[in-house]
C-alpha positions in Angstrom: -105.5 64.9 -26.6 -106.0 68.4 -25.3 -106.3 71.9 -27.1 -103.9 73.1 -25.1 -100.0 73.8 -26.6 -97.5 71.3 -25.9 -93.5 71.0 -26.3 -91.2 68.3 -27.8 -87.8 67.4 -29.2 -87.4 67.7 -32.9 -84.3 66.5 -34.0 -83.0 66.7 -37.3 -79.5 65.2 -38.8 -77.1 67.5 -36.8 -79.1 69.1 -34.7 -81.8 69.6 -31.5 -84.6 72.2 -31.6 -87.1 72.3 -29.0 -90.7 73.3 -30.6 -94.3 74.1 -29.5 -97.4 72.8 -30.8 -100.5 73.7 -30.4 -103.2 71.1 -31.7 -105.9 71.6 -34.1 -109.2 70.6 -32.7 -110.6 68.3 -35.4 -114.4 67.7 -35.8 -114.5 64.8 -33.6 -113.2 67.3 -30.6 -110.0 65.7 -30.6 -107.0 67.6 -31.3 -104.7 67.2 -34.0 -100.9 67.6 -35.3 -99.4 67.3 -38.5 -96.3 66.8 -40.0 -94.8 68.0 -43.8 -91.0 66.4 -44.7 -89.7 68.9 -47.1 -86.5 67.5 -48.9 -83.6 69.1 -47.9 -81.8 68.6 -51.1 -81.1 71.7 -53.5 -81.0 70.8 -57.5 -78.9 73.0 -59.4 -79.0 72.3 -63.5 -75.7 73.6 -65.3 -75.4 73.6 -68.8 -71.6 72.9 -69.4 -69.8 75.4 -72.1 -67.0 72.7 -73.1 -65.8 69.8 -72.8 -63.1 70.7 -70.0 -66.2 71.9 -68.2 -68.0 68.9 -68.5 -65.0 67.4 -66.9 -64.4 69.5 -64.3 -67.8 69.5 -62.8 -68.0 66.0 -63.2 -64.6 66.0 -61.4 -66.4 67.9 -58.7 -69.2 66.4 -58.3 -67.2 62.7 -58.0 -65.5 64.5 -55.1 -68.1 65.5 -53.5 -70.0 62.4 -53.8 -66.8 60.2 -52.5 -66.7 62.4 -49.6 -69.9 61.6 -48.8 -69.8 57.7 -49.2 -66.4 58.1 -47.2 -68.0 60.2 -44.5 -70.9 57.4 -44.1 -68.2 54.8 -44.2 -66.5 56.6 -41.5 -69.6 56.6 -39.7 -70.1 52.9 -39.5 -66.5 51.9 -38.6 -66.6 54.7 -35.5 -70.2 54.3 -34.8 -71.5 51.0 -35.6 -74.1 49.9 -33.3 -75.6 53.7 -33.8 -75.6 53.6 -37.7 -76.0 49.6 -38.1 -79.9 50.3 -38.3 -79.7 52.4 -41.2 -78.0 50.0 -43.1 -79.3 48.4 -46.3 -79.2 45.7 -48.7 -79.9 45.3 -52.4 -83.5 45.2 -52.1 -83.8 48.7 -50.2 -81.6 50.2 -52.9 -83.6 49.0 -55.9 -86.6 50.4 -54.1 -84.6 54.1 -53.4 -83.6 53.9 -57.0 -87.4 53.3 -58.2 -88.9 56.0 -56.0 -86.2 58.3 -57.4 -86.9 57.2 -60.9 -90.5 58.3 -60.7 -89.8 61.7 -59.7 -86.3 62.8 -61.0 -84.1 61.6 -63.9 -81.2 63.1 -63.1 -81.3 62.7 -59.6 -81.5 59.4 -60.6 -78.0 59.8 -62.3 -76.8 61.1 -59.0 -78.1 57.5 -57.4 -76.2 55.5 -59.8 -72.9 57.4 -59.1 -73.1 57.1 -55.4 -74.0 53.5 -55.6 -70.8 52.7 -57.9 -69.0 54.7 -56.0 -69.9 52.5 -52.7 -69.5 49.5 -54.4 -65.9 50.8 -55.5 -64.9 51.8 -51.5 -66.5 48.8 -50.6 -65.0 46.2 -53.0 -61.1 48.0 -51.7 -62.0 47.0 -48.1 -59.3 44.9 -46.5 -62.1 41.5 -46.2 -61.3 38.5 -47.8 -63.0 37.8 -50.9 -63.0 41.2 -51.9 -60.2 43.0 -54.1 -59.1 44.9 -50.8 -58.5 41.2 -48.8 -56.8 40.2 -52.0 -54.5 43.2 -51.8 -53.7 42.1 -47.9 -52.8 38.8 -49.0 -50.3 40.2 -52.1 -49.0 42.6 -48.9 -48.5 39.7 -46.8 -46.4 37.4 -49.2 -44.5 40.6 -49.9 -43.6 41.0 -46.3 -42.4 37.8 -46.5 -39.7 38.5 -49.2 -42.4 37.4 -52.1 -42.9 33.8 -50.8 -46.1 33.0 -51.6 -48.8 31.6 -48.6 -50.3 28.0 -48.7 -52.9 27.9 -51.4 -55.2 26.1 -48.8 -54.6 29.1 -46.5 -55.5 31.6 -49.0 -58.6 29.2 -50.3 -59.7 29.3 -46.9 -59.2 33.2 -45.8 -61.3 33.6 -49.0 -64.1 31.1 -48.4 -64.5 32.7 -44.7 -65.0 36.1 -46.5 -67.1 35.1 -48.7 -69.5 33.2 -45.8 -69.4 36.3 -44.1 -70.2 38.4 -47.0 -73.4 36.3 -48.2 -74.3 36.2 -43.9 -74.4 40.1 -43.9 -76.1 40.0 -47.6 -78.6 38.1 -46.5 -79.2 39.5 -43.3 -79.9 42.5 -44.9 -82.2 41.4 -47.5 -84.4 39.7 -45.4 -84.0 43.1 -42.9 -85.0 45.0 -45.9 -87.9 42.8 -47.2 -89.4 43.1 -44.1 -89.5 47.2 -44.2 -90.9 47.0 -47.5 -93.6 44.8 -46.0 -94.7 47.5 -43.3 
C-alpha cells in the first residue's frame, strides 16, 4: 500500500457515505488503516417515582421493543434472501447474551425481553406445529361450520411443521457453530 489518500464506500445500516483515507506509514514502510466500531446504542437509567410509572415505561419500552422484533420480521418476509444471512440460531443467541452479560446487566435485561418477545411473534406464526398453525387449523374447521378435519390430516400438517422447524433449527446451529469457530 501507498502513502497516498484513497477513497471508499462506508456504509452503515441506512445509509452511504463516501470517505477518504489517508494511510499511516507504519515502521515497516507500509501504510496502514484502522478501524474503531463505536456502539451506536444510547443507555438512559430512569429511576421510576411509582408504581404507574414503573408500568408505563415498561409499557413503553415493550412497544418499542415489539416494533423492533416486528420491523425485523417484516424484513425477512419482504427481503429474505437479503436478511437470510443475518439469521441466527440458539447457539448465536446464547453467545450475544454472554458477551452482553460481561459488559452490561441491564442491557442484558433488554436481551431477555427482546428474545421472549421473538419467541412470542414467532410461536403466533401461521406454521404448523406452532400455536399460530394451530390457530389456522381451529379457523379452518370453523369455516367449515365447526366440523372438525381428519385427525390424520391434522397429525400430519403438524409433523411436516415440526420436520421443517428442527430442518431450519438445525441449519442454523450448525451455521452458527461454524461462526463461532472463525
Amino acid at each position: 500500500s501507498s502513502s497516498g489518500s484513497g477513497s471508499g464506500l462506508g456504509s452503515g445500516l441506512s445509509e452511504s457515505r463516501l470517505i477518504s483515507v489517508t494511510p499511516e506509514i507504519g515502521p515497516d514502510g507500509a501504510g496502514r488503516i484502522g478501524v474503531r466500531l463505536n456502539s451506536n446504542a444510547v443507555i438512559k437509567h430512569v429511576r421510576a417515582k411509582d408504581f404507574g410509572e414503573v408500568v408505563s415505561i415498561a409499557n413503553t419500552e415493550f412497544i418499542r421493543l415489539s416494533s423492533t422484533v416486528l420491523g425485523g420480521l417484516k424484513s425477512i418476509v419482504t427481503n429474505f434472501l437479503g436478511v437470510a444471512g443475518q439469521l441466527s440460531g440458539p447457539v448465536a443467541i446464547v453467545a450475544a447474551g454472554s458477551e452482553i452479560a460481561k459488559t452490561d446487566s441491564a442491557g442484558l435485561f433488554q436481551f431477555c425481553a427482546i428474545v421472549n418477545i421473538n419467541l412470542a411473534v414467532v410461536n403466533t406464526l401461521p406454521l404448523p406445529a406452532l400455536d399460530g398453525g394451530y390457530l389456522v387449523l381451529l379457523a379452518v374447521e370453523a369455516v367449515r361450520g365447526g366440523k372438525k378435519l381428519p385427525e390424520k390430516f391434522e397429525q400430519g400438517v403438524t409433523a411436516s411443521g415440526a420436520l421443517l422447524l428442527l430442518a431450519m433449527g438445525m441449519t442454523l446451529v450448525v451455521k452458527d457453530s461454524i461462526g463461532l469457530l472463525k
